[in-house]
C-alpha atoms as a printed R data frame, in Angstrom:
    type eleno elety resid chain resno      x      y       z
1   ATOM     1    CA   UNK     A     1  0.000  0.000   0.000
2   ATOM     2    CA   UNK     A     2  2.901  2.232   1.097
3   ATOM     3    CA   UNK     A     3  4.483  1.779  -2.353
4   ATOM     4    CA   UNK     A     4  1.312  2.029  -3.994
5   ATOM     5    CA   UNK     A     5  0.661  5.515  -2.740
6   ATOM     6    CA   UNK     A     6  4.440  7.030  -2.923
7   ATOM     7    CA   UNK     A     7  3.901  5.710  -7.025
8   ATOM     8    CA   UNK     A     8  1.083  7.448  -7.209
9   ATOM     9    CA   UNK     A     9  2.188 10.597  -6.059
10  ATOM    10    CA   UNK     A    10  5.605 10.813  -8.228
11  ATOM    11    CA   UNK     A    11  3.157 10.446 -10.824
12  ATOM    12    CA   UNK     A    12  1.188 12.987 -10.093
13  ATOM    13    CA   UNK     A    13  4.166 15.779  -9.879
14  ATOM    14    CA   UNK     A    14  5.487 14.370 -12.774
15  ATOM    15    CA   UNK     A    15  2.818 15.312 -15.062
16  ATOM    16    CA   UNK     A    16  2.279 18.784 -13.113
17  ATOM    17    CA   UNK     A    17  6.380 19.111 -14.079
18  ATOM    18    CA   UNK     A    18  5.698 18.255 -17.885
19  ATOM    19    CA   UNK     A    19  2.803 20.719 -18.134
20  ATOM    20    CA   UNK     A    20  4.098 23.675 -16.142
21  ATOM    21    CA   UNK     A    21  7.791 23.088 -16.145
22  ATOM    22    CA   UNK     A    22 10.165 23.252 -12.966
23  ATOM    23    CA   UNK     A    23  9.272 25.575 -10.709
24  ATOM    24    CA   UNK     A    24 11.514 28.584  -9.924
25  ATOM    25    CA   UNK     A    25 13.456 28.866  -7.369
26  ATOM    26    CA   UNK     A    26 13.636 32.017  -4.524
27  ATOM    27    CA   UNK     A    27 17.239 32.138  -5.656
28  ATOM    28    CA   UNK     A    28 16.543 32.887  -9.212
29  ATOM    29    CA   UNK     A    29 13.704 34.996  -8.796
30  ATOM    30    CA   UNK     A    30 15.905 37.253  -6.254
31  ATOM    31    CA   UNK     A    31 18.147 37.310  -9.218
32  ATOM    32    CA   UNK     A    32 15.759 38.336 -11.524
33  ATOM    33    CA   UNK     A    33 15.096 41.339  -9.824
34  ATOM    34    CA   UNK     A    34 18.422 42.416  -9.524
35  ATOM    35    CA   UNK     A    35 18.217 42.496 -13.326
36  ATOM    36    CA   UNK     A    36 15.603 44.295 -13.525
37  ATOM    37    CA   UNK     A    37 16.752 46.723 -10.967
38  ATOM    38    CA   UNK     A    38 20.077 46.678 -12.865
39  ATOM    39    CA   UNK     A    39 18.234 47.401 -16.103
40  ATOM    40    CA   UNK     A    40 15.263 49.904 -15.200
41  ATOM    41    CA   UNK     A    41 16.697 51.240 -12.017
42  ATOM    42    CA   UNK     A    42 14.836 51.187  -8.767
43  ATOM    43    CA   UNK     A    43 11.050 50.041  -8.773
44  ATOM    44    CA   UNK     A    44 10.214 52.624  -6.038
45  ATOM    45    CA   UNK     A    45  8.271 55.625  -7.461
46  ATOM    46    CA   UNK     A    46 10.110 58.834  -8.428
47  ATOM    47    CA   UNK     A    47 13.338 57.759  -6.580
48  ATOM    48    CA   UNK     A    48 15.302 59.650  -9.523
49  ATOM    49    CA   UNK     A    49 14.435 61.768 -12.315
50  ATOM    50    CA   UNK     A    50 14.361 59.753 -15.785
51  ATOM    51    CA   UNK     A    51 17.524 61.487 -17.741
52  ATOM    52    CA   UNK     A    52 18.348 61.245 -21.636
53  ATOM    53    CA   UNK     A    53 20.816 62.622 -24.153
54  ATOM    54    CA   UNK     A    54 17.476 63.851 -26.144
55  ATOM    55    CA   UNK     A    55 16.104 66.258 -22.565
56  ATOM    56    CA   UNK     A    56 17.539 69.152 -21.125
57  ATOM    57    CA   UNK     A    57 17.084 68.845 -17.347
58  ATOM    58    CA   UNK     A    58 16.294 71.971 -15.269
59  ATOM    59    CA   UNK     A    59 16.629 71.083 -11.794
60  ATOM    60    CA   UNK     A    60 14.662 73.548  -9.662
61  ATOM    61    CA   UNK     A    61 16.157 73.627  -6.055
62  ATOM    62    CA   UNK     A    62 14.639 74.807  -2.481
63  ATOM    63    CA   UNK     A    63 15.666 73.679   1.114
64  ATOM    64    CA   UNK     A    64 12.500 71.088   1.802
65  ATOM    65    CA   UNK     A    65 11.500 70.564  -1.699
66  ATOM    66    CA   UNK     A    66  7.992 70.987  -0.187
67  ATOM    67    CA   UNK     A    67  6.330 73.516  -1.573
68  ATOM    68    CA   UNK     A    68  8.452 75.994  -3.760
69  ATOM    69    CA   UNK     A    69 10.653 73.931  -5.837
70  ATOM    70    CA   UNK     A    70  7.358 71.547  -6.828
71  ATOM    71    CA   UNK     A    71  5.537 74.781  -7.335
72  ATOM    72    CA   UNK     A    72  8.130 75.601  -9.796
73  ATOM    73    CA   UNK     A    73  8.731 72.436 -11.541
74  ATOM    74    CA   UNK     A    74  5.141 72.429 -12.311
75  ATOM    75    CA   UNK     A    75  4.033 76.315 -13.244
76  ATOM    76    CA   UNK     A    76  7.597 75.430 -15.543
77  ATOM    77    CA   UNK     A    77  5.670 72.255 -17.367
78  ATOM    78    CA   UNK     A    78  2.690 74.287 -18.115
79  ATOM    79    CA   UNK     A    79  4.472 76.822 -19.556
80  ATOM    80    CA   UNK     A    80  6.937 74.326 -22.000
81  ATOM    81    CA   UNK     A    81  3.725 72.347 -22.692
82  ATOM    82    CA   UNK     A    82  2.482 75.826 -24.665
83  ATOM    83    CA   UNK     A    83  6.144 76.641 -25.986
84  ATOM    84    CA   UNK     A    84  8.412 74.991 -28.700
85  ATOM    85    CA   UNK     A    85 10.394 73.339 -25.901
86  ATOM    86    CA   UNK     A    86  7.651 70.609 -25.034
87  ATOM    87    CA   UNK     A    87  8.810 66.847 -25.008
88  ATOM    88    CA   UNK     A    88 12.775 68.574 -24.962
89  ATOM    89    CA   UNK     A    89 12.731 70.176 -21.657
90  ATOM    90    CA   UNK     A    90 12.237 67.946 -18.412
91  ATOM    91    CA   UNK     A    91 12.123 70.249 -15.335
92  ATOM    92    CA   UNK     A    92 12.352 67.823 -11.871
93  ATOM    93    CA   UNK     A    93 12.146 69.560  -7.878
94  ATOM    94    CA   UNK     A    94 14.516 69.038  -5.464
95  ATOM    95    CA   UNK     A    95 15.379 69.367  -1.409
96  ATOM    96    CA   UNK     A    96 18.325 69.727   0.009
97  ATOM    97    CA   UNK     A    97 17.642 68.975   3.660
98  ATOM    98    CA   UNK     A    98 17.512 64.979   5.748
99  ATOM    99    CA   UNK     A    99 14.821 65.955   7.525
100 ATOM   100    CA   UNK     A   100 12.214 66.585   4.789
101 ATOM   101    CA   UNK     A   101 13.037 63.501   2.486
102 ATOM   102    CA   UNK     A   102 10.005 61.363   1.344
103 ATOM   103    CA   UNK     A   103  7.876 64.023   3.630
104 ATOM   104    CA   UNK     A   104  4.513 65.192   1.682
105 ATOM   105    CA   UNK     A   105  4.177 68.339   0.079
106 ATOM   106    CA   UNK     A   106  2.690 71.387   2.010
107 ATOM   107    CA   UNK     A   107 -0.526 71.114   2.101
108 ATOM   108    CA   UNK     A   108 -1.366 74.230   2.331
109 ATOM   109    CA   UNK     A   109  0.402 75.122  -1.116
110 ATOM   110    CA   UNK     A   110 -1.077 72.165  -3.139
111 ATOM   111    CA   UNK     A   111 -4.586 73.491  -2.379
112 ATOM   112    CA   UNK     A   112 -3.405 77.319  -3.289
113 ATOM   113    CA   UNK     A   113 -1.619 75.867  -6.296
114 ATOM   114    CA   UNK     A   114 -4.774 74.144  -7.908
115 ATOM   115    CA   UNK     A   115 -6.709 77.311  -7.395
116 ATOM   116    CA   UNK     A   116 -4.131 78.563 -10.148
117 ATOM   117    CA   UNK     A   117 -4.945 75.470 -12.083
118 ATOM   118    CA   UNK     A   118 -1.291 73.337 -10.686
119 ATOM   119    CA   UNK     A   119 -1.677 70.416  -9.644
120 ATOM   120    CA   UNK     A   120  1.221 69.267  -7.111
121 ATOM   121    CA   UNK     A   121  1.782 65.411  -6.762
122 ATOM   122    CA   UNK     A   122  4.192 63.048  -4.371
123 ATOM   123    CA   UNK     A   123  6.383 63.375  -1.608
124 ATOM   124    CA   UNK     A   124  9.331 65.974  -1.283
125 ATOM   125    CA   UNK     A   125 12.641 64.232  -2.231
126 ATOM   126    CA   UNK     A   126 16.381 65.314  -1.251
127 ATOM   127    CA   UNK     A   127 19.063 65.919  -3.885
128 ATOM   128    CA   UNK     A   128 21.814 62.971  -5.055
129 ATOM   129    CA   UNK     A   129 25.217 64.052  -6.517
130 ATOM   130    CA   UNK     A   130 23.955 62.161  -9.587
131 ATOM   131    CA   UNK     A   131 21.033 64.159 -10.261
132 ATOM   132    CA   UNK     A   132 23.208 67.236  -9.404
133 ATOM   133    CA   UNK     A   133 25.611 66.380 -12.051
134 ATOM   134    CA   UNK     A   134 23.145 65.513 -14.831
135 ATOM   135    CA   UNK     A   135 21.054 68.258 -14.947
136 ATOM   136    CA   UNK     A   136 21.798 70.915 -17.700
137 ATOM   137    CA   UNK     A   137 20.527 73.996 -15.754
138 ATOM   138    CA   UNK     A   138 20.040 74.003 -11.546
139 ATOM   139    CA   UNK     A   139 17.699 76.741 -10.129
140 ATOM   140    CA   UNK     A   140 18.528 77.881  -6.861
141 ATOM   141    CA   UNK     A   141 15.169 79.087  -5.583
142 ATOM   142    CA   UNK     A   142 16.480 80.091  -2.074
143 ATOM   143    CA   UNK     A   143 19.749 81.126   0.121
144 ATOM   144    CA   UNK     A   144 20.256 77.762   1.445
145 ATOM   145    CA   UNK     A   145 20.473 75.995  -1.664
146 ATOM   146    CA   UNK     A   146 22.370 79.080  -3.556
147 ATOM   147    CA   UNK     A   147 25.396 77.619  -0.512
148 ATOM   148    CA   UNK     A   148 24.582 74.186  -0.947
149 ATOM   149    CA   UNK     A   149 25.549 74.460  -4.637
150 ATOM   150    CA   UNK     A   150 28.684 76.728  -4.518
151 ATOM   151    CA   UNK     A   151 29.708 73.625  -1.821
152 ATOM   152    CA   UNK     A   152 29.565 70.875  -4.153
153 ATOM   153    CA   UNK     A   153 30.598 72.634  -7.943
154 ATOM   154    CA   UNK     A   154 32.791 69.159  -8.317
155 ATOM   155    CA   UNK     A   155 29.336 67.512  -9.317
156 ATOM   156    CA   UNK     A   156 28.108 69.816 -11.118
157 ATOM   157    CA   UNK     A   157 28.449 69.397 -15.218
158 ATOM   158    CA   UNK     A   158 25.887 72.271 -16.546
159 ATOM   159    CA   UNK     A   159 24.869 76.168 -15.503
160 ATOM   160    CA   UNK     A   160 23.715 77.422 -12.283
161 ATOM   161    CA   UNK     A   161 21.553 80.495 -11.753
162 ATOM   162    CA   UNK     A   162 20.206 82.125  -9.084
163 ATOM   163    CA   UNK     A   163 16.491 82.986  -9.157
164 ATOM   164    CA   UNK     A   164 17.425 86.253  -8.706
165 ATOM   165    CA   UNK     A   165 18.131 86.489 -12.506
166 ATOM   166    CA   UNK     A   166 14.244 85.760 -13.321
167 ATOM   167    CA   UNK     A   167 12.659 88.191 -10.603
168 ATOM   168    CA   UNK     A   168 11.642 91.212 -10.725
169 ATOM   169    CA   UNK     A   169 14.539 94.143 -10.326
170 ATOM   170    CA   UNK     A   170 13.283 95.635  -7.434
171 ATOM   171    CA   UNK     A   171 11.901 92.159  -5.876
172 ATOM   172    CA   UNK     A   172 13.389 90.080  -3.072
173 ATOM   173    CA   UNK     A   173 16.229 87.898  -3.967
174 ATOM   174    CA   UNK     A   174 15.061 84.552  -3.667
175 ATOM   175    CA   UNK     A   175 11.421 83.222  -3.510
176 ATOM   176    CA   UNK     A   176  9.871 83.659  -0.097
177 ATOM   177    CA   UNK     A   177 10.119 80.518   2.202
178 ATOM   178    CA   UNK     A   178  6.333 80.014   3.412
179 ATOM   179    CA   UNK     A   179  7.022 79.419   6.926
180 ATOM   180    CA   UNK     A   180  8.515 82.287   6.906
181 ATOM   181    CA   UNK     A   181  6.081 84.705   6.339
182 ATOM   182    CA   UNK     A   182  5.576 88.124   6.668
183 ATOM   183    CA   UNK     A   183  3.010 88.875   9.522
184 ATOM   184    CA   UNK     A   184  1.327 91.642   7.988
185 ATOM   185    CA   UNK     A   185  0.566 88.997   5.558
186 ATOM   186    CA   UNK     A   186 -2.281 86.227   5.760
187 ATOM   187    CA   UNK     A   187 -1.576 82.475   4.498
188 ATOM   188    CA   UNK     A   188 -3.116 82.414   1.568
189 ATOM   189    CA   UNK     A   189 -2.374 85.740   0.554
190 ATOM   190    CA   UNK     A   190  1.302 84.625   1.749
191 ATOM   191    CA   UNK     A   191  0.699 81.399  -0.712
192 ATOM   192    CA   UNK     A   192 -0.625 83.560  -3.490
193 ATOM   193    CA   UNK     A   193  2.496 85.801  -3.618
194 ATOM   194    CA   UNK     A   194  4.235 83.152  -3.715
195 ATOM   195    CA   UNK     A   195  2.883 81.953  -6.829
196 ATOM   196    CA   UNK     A   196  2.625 84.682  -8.768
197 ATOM   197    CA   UNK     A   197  6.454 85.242  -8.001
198 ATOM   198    CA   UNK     A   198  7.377 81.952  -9.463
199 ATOM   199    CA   UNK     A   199  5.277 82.078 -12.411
200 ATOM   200    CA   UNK     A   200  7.099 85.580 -13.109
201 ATOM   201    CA   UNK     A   201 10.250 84.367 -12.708
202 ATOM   202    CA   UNK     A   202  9.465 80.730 -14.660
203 ATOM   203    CA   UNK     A   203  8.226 83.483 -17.376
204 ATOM   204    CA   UNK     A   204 11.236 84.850 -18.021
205 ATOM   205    CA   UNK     A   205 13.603 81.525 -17.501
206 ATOM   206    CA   UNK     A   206 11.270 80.600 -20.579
207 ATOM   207    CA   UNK     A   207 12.570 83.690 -22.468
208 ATOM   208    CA   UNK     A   208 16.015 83.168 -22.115
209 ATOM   209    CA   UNK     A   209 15.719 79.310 -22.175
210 ATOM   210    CA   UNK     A   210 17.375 79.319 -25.754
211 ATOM   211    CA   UNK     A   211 20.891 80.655 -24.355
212 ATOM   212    CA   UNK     A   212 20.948 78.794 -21.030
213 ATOM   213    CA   UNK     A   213 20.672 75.406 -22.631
């Protein structure tokens, strides 16, 4: 009976093993995701910026990457999405700062941003020296990111430019941090400001976008 039944049985996996084949081991499948990993580069979501010979990559900088350098990277794709520069021109958002990597955006800016018809999406994300080093033109949108990039000019392969350039003459240097506002001034007219200063500024970047790149 004993013999009967282990017969039986081998049988049985035989013809599973002729119809489905051998199954795979956890070895191989571990090894098939390094390949893919290899090949395609993390499977997390918007670890890295995609980059290719065919783009120019502006790289739009602020201390969290919360709020301001999101706000820009998008009022920047609206405005190449209505220019000559669309599908040539990939502006990403960067932090600088530990503390505020894989954090949400402010809150309080994504609703005042899709009032203006921008919609900001996903989690702030902190600088690498490769992203640093591939990107064709780096924003600085504030003072703490103007220092982090005169710090680390070893990295860096294309132009760097100061907001400044794109602002108004008689306008603050950098674009206000919005935790940092003025008390005279209300959130969402703080918010507001905000956005109307990088959409000025992203105005004119678009203007001279020809000789930076």
């Amino acid at each position: 009976m004993t013999k009967t039944n282990k017969t039986n049985s081998t049988s049985f996996f035989t013809r599973i093993k002729r119809r489905f084949g051998e199954p795979k081991s956890l070895g191989s499948q571990s090894t098939n995701l390094e390949h893919a990993k290899d090949r395609f580069g993390s499977i997390e979501q918007d670890q890295t910026p995609y980059y290719s010979p065919g783009l120019t990559n502006i790289l739009f900088l602020s201390n969290r990457g919360l709020s301001r350098a999101p706000l820009a990277r998008e009022v920047m794709r609206s405005l190449l999405h209505l220019s000559d520069h669309f599908g040539s021109v990939r502006p990403s958002a960067r932090g600088i700062s530990d503390a505020y990597d894989l954090c949400s955006f402010d809150k309080r800016m994504v609703q005042t941003a899709r009032k203006f018809g921008y919609e900001l999406l996903g989690n702030s994300r902190k600088v690498n020296m490769a992203e640093l080093s591939s990107a064709n033109l780096i924003i600085t949108l504030d003072e703490e990111t103007e220092k982090f990039v005169k710090s680390r000019t070893f990295y860096i392969n294309g132009q760097v430019r100061p907001i400044a350039m794109f602002l108004q003459a008689d306008a603050h240097p950098y674009i206000p941090d919005p935790f940092a506002r003025e008390a005279f001034l209300s959130t969402t007219a703080n918010y507001e400001q905000i956005i109307r200063s990088v959409e000025y500024s992203c105005g004119k970047l678009m203007r001279y976008l020809p000789s930076l790149v």
